[in-house]
C-alpha positions in Angstrom: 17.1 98.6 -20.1 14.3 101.2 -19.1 12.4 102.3 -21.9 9.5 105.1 -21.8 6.1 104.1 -24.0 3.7 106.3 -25.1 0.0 106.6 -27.0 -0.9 109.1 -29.4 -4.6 110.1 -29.6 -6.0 108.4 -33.0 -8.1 112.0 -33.2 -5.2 114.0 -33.4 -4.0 112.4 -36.6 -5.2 112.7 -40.0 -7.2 109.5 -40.6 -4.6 108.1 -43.8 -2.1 108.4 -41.3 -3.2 106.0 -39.1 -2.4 101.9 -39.0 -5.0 99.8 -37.7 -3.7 98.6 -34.2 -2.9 94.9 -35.3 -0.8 96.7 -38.1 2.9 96.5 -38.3 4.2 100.2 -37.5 6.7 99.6 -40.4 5.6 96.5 -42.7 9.1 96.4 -44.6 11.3 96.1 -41.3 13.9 98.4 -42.1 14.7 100.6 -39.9 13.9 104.6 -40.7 16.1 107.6 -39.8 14.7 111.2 -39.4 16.7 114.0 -38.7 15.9 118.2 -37.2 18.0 120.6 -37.4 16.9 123.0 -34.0 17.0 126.6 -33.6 15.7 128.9 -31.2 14.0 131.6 -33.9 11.5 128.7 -34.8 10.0 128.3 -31.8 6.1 129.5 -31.9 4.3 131.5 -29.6 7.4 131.9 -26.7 10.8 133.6 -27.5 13.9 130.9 -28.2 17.3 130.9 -27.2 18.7 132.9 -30.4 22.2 131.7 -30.2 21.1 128.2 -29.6 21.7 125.1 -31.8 21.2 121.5 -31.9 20.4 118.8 -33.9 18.8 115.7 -33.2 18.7 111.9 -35.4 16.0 109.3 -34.5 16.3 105.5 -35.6 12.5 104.0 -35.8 12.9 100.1 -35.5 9.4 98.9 -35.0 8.2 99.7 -31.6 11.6 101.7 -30.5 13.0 105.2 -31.3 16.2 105.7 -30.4 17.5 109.5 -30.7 20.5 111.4 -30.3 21.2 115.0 -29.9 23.6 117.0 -30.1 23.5 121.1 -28.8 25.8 124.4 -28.7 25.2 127.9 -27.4 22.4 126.4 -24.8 21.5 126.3 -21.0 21.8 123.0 -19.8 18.9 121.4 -21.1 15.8 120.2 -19.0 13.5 118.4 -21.3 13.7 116.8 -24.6 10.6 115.6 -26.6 8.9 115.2 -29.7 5.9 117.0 -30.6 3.0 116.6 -33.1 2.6 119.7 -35.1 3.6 121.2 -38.3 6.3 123.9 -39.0 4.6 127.1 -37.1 2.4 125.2 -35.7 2.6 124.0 -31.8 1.4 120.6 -30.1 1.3 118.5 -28.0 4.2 116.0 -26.4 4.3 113.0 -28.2 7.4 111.1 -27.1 9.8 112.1 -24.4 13.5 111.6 -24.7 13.9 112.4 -20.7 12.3 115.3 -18.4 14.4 116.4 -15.7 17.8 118.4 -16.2 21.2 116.7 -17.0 24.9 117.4 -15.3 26.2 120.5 -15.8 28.5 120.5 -19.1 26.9 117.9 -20.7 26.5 118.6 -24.6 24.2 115.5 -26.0 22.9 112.5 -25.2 21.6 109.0 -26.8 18.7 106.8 -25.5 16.0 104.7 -26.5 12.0 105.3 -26.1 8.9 102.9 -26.9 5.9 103.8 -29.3 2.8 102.5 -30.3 1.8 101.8 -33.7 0.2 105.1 -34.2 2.9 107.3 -33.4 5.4 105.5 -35.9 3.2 105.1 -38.5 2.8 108.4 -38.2 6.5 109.5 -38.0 7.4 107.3 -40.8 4.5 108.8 -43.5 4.6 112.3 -42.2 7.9 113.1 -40.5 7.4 117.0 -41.0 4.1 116.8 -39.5 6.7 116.8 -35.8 9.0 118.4 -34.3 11.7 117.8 -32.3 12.1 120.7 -28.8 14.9 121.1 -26.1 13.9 123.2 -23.2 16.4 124.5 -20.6 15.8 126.9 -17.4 15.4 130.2 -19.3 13.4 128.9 -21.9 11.2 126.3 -19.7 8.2 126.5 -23.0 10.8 125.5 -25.5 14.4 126.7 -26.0 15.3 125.1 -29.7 13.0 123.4 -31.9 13.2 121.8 -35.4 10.9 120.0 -38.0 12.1 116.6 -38.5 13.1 115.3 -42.3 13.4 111.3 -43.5 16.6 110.6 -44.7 17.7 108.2 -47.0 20.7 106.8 -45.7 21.2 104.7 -41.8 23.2 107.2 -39.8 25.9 106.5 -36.9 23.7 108.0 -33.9 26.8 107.7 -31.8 28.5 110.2 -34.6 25.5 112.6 -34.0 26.6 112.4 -30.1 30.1 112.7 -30.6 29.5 116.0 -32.9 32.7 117.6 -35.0 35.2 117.1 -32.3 38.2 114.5 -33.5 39.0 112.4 -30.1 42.5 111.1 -29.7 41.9 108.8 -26.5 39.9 105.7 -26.5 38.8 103.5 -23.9 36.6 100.6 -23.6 35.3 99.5 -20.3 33.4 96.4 -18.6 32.8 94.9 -15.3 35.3 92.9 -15.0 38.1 95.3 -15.3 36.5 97.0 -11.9 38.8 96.0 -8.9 37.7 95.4 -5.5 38.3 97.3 -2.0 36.8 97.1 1.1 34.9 100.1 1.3 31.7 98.6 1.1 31.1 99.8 -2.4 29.4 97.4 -4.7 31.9 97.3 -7.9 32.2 95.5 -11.7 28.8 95.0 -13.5 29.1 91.9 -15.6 26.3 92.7 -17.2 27.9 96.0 -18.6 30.0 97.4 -21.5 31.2 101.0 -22.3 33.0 103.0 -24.6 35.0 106.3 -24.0 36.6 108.7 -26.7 38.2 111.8 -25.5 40.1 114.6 -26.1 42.2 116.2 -23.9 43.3 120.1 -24.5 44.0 122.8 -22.7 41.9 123.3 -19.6 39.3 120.9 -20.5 38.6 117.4 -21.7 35.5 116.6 -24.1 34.2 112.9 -23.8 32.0 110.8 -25.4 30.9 108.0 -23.8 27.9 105.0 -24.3 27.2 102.2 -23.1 24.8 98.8 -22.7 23.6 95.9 -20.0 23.8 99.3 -17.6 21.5 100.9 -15.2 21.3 104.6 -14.6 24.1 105.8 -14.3 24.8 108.3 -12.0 29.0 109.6 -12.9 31.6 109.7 -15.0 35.5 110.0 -13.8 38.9 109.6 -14.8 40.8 108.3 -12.2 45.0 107.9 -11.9 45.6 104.3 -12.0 47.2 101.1 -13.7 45.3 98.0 -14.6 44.4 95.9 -11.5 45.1 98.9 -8.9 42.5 101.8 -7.8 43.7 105.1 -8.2 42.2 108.3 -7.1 39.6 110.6 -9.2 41.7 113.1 -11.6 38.7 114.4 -13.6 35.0 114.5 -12.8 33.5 114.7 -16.1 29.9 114.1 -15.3 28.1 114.3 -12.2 24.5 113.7 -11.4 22.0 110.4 -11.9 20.9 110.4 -15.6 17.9 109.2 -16.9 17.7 105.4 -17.0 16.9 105.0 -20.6 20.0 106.9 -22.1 22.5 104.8 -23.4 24.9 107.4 -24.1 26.3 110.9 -22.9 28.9 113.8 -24.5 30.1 116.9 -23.0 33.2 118.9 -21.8 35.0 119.3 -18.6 36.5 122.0 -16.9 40.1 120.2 -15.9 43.4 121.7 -14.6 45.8 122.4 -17.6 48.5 120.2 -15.6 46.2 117.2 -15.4 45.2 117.7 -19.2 48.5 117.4 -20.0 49.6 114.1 -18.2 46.6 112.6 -19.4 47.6 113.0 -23.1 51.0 112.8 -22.2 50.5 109.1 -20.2 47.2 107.9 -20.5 47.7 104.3 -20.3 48.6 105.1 -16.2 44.5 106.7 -16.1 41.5 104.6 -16.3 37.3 105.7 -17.2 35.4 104.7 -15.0 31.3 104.5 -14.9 28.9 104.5 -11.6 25.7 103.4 -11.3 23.1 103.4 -9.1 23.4 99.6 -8.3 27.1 99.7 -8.9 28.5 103.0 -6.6 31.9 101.8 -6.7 32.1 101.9 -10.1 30.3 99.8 -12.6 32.5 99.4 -15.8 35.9 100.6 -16.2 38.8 100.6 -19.1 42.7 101.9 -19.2 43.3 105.2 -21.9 44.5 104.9 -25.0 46.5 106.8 -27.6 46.7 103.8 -30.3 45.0 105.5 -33.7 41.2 104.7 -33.9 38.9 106.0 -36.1 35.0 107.0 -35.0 31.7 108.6 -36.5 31.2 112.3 -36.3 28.2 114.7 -37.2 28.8 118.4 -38.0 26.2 121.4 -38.4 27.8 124.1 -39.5 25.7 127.8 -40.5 26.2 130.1 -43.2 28.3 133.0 -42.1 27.9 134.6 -45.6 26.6 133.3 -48.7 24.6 134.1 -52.4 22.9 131.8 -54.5 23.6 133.1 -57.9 21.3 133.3 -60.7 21.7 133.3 -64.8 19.1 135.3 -66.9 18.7 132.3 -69.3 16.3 131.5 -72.0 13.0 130.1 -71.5 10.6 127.3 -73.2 7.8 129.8 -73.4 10.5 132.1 -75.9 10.8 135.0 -72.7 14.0 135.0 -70.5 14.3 134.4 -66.2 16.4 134.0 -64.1 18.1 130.4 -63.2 20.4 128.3 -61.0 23.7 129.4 -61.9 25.7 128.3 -59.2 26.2 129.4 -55.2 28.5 130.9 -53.4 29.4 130.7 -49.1 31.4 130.3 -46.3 29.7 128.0 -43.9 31.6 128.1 -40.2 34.6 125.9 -39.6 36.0 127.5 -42.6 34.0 125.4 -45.2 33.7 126.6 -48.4 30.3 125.8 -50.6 29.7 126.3 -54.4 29.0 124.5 -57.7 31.9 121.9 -59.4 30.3 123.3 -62.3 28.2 126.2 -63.4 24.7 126.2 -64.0 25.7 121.8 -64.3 26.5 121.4 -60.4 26.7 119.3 -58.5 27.1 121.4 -55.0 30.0 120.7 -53.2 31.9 121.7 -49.6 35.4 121.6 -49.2 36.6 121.8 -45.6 40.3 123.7 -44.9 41.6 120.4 -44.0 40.9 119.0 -47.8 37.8 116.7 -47.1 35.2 117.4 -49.0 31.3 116.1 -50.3 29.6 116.8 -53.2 25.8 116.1 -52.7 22.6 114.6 -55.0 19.4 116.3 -53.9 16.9 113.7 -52.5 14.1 115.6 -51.3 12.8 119.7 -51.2 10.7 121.0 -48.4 9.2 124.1 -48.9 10.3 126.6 -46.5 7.6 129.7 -46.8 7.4 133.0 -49.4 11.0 134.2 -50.2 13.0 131.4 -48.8 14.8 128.4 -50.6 13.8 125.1 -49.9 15.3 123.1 -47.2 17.0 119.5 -48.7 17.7 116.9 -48.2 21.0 115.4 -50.6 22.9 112.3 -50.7 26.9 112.8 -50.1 29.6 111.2 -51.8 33.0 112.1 -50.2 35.4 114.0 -52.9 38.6 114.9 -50.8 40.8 113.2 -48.5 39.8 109.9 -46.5 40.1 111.9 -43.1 39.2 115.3 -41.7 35.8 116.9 -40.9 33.7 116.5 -43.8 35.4 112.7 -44.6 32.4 111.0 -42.5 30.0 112.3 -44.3 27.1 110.6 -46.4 23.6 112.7 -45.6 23.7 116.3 -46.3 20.0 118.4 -45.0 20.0 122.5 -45.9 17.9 123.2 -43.6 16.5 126.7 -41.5 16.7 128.4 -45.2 16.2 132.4 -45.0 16.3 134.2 -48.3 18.1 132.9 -51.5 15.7 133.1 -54.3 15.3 133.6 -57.4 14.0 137.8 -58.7 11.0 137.6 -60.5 9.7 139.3 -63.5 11.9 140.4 -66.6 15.4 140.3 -66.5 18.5 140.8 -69.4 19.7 138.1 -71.2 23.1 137.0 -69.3 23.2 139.3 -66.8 23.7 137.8 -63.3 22.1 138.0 -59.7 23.2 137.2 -56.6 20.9 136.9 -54.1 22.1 136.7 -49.9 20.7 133.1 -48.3 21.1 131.9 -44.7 20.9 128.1 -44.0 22.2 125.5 -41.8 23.8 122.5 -43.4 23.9 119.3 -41.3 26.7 116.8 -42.3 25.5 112.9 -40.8 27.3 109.9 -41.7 
């Protein structure tokens, strides 16, 4: 597998950042998860896309990073990176998840990048000292951009790939399911393995697919076909040589409705199927599937309105101010967000379909003058076993606006409710 490696300057560091070069990056060996939340309003210096979202996960294990993002609301992206430089600030390019721009529909990727002892040190003791930048063709200086935050819990990077959407087909592909014609096409990578999850509705199918042992791949079909027989292409779902060090790709289709259907309706007579380079007949392939499966997911959802509510309440010092009393929102997706119990807590979210998360604050960021912090909480599930919030065990508040507390003298048990924006990121 191809994997990018890059320096960072010593210089550009602040000196108790930096590991001697014969250093372990990370002496305990565990691997390290950090986490952005990206949105066009904080890009510095250029204007962002303002409808744009996306949130990226990185898993340092020693020398590697390997990242996955996730994005809505953008133009096909062009660039990925990570960039030294803290929130407001800009800098310089310090790892690059790839560089040149991907197929048409595609909606996140996965991949793997090498870095020296430097740049992980530095991640790992100062992960809000970077930030993590999309760029697409009408925003070539940076589209979406996000500081990154450590969590405290391993997350499923294929979940963060996947996103919110529940997939209802499965397939898992390898080289020896690839069946031969005499085309001259070079088929069936031994080497490889691959797994698809899809959902097919209405006019489109959205797939998630990754893989391993592969080289850069360069499609993605469907194709109408039983096990040991070709069949012709149904569904183009990708198009267009990726980078060779992603492992993984997620998007949605434009398909006719008719197709759709006899997919979902029949999809053990349809088979995935993966090109590569080396492998232009197909490299890895697998028969649909509509037996129940379970997978990861990840889900960012903003708030569309909310108040954090305050209690005039009294003080040590004898006076009276206003404190945490509870909140009050309606993030998108229909999730609802308050307190179990007043003033007590814990926060919770209950999702329409009855999942639900209550969450234990691990760390606070500061987020500027007038805004509430951005968090970081620990999630343990409270609803049903299934449904959008049931993955869930990292919960980040993050891209805070507003929300705090008035100042100064206040009546003893009146109330205030104060309007907050925020993005909450739901990783498991």
């Amino acid at each position: 597998m191809f994997i990018r490696k890059f320096a960072i300057p010593g210089t550009l560091l602040a000196a108790a950042l930096l590991a001697s070069p014969a250093s372990p990056a990370n002496a305990s060996g565990d691997d390290v998860y950090l986490a952005a939340g990206l949105r066009g309003g904080n890009e510095v210096g250029v204007k962002g896309d303002a409808d744009g979202r996306s949130t990226v996960v990185i898993r340092i294990s020693g020398n590697e990073v390997t990242f996955a993002a996730r994005w809505n609301k953008l133009g096909t992206p062009t660039a990925g990176h990570v960039h030294l430089g803290a929130k407001g600030v800009n800098g310089d390019v310090r790892l690059e998840f790839f560089t040149k721009p991907l197929p048409a529909g595609v909606l996140g990727v996965t991949g793997t990048v090498k870095a020296d002892n430097e740049l992980v040190k530095a991640l790992i003791d100062n992960p809000g000292g970077f930030y993590a930048n999309l760029h697409d063709a009408k925003h070539p200086k940076g589209a979406v951009r996000g500081q990154f935050h450590r969590l405290n819990k391993p997350i499923d990077l294929n979940g963060v790939l996947q996103g919110s959407n529940q997939a209802t087909l499965s397939s898992r592909a390898d080289g020896a399911q690839e069946v031969p014609e005499n085309d001259g096409k070079k088929r069936g990578d031994q080497d490889g393995q691959g797994v698809w999850w899809l959902r097919p509705s209405g006019s489109s199918i959205a797939y998630t697919a990754f893989w391993s042992g592969l080289g850069a791949v360069t499609n993605g079909h469907l194709h109408r076909g039983s096990a040991g027989g070709n069949g012709p292409v149904v569904a183009d779902l990708f198009a267009g040589a990726l980078p060779e060090n992603l492992t993984g790709v997620a998007g949605e289709a434009p398909v006719a409705a008719g197709v759709v259907k006899r997919i979902a309706a029949h999809p053990d007579r349809y088979y995935a199927n993966l090109h590569t380079s080396d492998f232009d007949g197909g490299a890895v392939r697998g028969q649909l599937s509509d037996r129940p499966f379970t997978h990861p997911r990840a889900l960012t959802a903003d708030v569309l309105r909310g108040a954090q509510i305050y209690s005039c309440t009294a003080q040590p010092n004898g006076g009276y101010a206003f404190t945490q009393l509870g909140v009050s929102a309606r993030l998108r997706r229909g999730i609802d967000h308050s307190f179990v119990t007043p003033a007590a807590g814990p926060p919770q979210w209950i999702a329409p379909d009855g999942s639900a998360v209550r969450g234990a604050v691990v760390t606070k960021t500061p987020n500027g003058d007038g805004n509430i912090p951005e968090l970081v909480l620990d999630a343990t599930q409270a609803g049903k076993d299934s449904g959008l919030l049931a993955h869930a065990t990292q919960i980040l508040r993050l891209n805070t606006s507003g929300g705090v507390a008035p100042s100064g003298a206040c009546t003893p048990g009146s109330e205030a409710r104060v309007p907050y924006g925020a993005d909450y990121l739901f990783l498991g």
